[in-house]
N, CA, C and O of each residue as an XYZ file, in Angstrom:
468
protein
N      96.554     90.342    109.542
C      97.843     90.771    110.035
C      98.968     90.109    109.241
O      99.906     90.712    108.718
N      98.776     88.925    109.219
C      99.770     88.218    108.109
C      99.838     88.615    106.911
O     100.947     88.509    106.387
N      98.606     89.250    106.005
C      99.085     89.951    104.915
C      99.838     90.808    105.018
O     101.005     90.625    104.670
N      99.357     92.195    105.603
C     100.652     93.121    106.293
C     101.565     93.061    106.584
O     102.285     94.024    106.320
N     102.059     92.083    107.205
C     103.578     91.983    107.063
C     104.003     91.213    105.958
O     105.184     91.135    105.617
N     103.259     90.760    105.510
C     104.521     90.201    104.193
C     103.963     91.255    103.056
O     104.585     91.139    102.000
N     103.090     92.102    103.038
C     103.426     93.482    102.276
C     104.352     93.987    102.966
O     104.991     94.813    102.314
N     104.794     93.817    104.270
C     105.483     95.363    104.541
C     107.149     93.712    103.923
O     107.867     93.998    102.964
N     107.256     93.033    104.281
C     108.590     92.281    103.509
C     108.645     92.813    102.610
O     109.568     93.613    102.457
N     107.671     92.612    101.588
C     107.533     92.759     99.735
C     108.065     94.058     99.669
O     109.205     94.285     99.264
N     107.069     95.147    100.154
C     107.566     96.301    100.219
C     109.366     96.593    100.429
O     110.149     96.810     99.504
N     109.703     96.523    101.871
C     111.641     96.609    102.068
C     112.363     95.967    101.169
O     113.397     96.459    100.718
N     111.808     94.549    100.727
C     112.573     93.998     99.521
C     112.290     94.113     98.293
O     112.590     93.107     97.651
N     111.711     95.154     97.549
C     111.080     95.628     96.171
C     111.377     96.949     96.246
O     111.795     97.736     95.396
N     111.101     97.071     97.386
C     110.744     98.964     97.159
C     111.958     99.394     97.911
O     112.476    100.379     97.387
N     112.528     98.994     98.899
C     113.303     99.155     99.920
C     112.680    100.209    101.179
O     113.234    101.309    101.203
N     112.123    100.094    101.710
C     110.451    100.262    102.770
C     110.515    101.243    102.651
O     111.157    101.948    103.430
N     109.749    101.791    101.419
C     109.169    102.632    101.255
C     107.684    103.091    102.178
O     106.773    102.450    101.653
N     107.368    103.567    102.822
C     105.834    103.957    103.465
C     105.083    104.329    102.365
O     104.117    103.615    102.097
N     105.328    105.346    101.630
C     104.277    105.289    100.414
C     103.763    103.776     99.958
O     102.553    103.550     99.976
N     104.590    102.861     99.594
C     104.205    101.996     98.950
C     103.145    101.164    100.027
O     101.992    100.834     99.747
N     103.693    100.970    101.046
C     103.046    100.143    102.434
C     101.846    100.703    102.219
O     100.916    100.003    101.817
N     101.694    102.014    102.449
C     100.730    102.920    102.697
C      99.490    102.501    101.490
O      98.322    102.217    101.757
N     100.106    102.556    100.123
C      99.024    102.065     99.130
C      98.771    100.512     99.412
O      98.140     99.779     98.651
N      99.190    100.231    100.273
C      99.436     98.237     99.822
C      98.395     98.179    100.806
O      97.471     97.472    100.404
N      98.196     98.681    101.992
C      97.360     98.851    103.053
C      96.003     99.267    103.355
O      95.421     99.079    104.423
N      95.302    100.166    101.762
C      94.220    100.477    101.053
C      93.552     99.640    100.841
O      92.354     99.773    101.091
N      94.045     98.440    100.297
C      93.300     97.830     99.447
C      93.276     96.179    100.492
O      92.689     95.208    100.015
N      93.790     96.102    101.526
C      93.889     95.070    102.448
C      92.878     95.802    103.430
O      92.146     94.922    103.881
N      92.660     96.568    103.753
C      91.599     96.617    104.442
C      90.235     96.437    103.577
O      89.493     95.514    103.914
N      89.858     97.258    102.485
C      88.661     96.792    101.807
C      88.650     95.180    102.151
O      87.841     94.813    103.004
N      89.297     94.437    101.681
C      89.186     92.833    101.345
C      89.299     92.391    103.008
O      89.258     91.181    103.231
N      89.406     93.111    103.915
C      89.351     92.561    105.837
C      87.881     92.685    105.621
O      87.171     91.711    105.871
N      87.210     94.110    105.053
C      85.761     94.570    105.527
C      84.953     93.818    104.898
O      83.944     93.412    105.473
N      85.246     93.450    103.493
C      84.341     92.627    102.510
C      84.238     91.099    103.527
O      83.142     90.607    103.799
N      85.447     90.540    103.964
C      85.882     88.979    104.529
C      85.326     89.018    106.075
O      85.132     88.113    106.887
N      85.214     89.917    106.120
C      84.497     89.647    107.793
C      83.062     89.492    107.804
O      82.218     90.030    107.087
N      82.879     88.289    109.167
C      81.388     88.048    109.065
C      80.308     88.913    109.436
O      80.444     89.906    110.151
N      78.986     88.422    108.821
C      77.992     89.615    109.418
C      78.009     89.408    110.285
O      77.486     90.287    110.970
N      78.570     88.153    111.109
C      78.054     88.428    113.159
C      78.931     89.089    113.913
O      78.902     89.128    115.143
N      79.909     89.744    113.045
C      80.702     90.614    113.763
C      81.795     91.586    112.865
O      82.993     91.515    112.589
N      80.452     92.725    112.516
C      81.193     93.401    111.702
C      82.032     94.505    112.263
O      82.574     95.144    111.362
N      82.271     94.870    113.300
C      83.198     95.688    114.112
C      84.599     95.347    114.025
O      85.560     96.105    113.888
N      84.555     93.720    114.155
C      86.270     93.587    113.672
C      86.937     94.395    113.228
O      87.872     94.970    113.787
N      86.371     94.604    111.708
C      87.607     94.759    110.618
C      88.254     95.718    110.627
O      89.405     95.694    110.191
N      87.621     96.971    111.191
C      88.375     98.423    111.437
C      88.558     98.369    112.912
O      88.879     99.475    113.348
N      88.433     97.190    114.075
C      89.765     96.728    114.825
C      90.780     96.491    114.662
O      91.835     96.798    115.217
N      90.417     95.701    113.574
C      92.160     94.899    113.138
C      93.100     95.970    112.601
O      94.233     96.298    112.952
N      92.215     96.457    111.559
C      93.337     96.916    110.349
C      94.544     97.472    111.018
O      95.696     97.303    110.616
N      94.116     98.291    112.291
C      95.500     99.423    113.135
C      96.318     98.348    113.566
O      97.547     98.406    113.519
N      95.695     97.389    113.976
C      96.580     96.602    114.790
C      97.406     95.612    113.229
O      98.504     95.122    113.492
N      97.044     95.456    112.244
C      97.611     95.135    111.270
C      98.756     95.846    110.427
O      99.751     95.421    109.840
N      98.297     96.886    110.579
C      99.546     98.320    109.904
C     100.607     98.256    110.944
O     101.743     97.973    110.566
N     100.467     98.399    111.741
C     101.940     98.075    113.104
C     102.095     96.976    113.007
O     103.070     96.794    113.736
N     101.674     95.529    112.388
C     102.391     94.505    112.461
C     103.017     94.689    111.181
O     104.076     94.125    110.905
N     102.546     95.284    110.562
C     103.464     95.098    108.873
C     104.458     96.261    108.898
O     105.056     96.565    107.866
N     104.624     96.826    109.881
C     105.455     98.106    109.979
C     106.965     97.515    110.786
O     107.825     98.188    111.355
N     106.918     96.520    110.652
C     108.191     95.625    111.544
C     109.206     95.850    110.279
O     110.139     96.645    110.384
N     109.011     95.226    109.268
C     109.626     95.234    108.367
C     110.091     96.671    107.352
O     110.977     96.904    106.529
N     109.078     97.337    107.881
C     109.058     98.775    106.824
C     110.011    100.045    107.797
O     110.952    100.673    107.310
N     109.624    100.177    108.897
C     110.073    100.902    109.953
C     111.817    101.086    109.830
O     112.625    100.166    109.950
N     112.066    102.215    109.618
C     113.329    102.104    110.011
C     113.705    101.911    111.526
O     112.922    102.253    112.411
N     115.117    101.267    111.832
C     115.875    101.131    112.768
C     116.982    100.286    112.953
O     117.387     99.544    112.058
N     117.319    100.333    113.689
C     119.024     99.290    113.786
C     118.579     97.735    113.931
O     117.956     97.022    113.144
N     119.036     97.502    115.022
C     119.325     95.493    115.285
C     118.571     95.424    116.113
O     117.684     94.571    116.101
N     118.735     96.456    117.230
C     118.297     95.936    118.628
C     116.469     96.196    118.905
O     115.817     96.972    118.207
N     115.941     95.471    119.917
C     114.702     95.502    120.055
C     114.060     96.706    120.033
O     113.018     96.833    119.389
N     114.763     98.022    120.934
C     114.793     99.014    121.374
C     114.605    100.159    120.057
O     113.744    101.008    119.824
N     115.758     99.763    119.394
C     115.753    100.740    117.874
C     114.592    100.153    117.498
O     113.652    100.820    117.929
N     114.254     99.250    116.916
C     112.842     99.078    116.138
C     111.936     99.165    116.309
O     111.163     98.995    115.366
N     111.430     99.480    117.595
C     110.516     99.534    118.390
C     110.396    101.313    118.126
O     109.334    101.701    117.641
N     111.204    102.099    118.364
C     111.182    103.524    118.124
C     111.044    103.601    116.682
O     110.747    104.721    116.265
N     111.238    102.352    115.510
C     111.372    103.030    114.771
C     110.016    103.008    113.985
O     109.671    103.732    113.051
N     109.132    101.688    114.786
C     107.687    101.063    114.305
C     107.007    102.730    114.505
O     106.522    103.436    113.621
N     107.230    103.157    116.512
C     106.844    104.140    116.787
C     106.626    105.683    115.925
O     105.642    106.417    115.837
N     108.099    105.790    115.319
C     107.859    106.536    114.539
C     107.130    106.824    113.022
O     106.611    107.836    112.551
N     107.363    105.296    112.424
C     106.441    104.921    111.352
C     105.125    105.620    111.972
O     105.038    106.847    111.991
N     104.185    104.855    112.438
C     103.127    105.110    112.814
C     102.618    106.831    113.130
O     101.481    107.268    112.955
N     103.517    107.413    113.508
C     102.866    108.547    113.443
C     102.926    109.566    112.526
O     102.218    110.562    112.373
N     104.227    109.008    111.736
C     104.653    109.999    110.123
C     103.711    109.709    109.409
O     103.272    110.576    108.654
N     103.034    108.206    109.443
C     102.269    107.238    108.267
C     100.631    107.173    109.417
O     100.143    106.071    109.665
N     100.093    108.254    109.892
C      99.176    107.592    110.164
C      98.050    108.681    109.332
O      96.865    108.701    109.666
N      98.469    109.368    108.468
C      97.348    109.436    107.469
C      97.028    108.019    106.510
O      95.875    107.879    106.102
N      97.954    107.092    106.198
C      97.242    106.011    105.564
C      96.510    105.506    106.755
O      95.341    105.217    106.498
N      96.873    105.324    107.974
C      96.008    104.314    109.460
C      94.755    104.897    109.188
O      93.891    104.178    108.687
N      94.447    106.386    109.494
C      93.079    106.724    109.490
C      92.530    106.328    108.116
O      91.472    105.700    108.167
N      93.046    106.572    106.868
C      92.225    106.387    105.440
C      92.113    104.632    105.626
O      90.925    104.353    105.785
N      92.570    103.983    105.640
C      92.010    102.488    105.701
C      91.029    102.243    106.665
O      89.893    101.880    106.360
N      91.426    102.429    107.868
C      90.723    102.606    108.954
C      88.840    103.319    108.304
O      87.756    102.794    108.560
N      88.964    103.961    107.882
C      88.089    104.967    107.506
C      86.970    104.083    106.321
O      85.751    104.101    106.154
N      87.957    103.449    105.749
C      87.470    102.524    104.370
C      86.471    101.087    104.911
O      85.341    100.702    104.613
N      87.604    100.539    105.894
C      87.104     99.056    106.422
C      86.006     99.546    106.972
O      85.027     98.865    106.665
N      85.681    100.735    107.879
C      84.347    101.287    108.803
C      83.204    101.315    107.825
O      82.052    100.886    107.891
N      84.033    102.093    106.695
C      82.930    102.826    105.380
C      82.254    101.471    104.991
O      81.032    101.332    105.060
N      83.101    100.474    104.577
C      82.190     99.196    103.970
C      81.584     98.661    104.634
O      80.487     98.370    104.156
N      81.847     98.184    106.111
C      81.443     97.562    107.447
C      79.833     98.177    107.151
O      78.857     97.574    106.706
N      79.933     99.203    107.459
C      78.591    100.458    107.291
C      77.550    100.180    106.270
O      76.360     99.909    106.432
N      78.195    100.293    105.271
C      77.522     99.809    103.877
C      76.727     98.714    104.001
O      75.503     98.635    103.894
N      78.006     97.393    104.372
C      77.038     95.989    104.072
C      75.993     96.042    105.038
O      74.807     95.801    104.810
N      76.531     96.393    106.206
C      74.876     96.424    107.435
C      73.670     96.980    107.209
O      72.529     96.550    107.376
N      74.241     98.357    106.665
C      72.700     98.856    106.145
C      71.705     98.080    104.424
O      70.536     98.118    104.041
N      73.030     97.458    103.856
C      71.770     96.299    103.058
C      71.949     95.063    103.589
O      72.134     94.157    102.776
N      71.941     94.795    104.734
C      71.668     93.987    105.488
C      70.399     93.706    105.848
O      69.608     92.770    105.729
N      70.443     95.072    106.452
C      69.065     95.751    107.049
C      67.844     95.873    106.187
O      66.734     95.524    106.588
N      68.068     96.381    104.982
C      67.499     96.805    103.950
C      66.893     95.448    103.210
O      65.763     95.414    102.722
N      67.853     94.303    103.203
C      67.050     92.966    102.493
C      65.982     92.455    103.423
O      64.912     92.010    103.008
N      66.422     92.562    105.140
C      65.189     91.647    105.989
C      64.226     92.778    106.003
O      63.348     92.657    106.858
N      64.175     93.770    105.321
C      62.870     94.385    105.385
C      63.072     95.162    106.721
O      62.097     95.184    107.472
N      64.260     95.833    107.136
C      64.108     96.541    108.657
C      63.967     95.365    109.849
O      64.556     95.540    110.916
N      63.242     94.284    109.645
C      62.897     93.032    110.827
C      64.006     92.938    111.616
O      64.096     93.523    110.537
N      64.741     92.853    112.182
C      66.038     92.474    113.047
C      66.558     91.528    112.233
O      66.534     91.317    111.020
N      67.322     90.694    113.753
C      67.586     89.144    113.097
C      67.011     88.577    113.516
O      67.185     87.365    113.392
N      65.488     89.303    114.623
C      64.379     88.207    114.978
C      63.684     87.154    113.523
O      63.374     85.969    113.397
N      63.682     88.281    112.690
C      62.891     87.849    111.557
C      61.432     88.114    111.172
O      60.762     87.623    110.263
N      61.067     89.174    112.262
C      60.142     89.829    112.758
C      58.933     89.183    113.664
O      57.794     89.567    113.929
N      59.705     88.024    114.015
C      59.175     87.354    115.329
C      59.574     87.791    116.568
O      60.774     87.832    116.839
N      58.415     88.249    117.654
C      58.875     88.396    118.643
C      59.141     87.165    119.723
O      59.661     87.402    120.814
């Protein structure tokens, strides 16, 4: 989540919050959530990522001063920009997926019994 928002900073102050740019910056932060998360809990990472794109959307989101405007304006981010939510979303699952099944594939199918019952 902390990367995300200081992409979505980098982004308003480089790009001037652009969503395209967020949107690409947000690709490649989820791969590196799915790769960084442990095998004892690979479900995380395509938890987080949504809840990570709305934290980095503070900064990117248009709106005024008040709590109220930014809050409509995160709101609206999110649903103009949620073809990048699903494609990351989609990515962190895709790798999550990947590493488990050669997970699976190195213990020989065995569980994590080790093929002790």
């Amino acid at each position: 989540m902390a990367l995300m928002l200081l992409a979505g900073w980098l982004d308003h102050a480089l790009f001037g919050a652009s969503p395209t740019v967020y949107g690409v910056l947000f690709l490649p932060v989820c791969l590196l959530t799915a790769l960084w998360v442990r095998r004892a809990e690979p479900l995380s990472a395509p938890t987080v990522v949504p809840i990570a794109f709305a934290v980095g959307l503070l900064p990117v989101a248009d709106g005024g001063d008040g709590f109220g405007s930014r809050l409509m304006g995160v709101i609206t981010a999110l649903a103009t920009e949620v073809g990048w939510l699903y494609c990351g979303t989609f990515v962190a699952g895709l790798v999550v997926l990947i590493r488990r099944i050669g997970a699976a594939g190195r213990s020989g199918g065995r569980g994590h019994s080790g093929g002790r019952l």
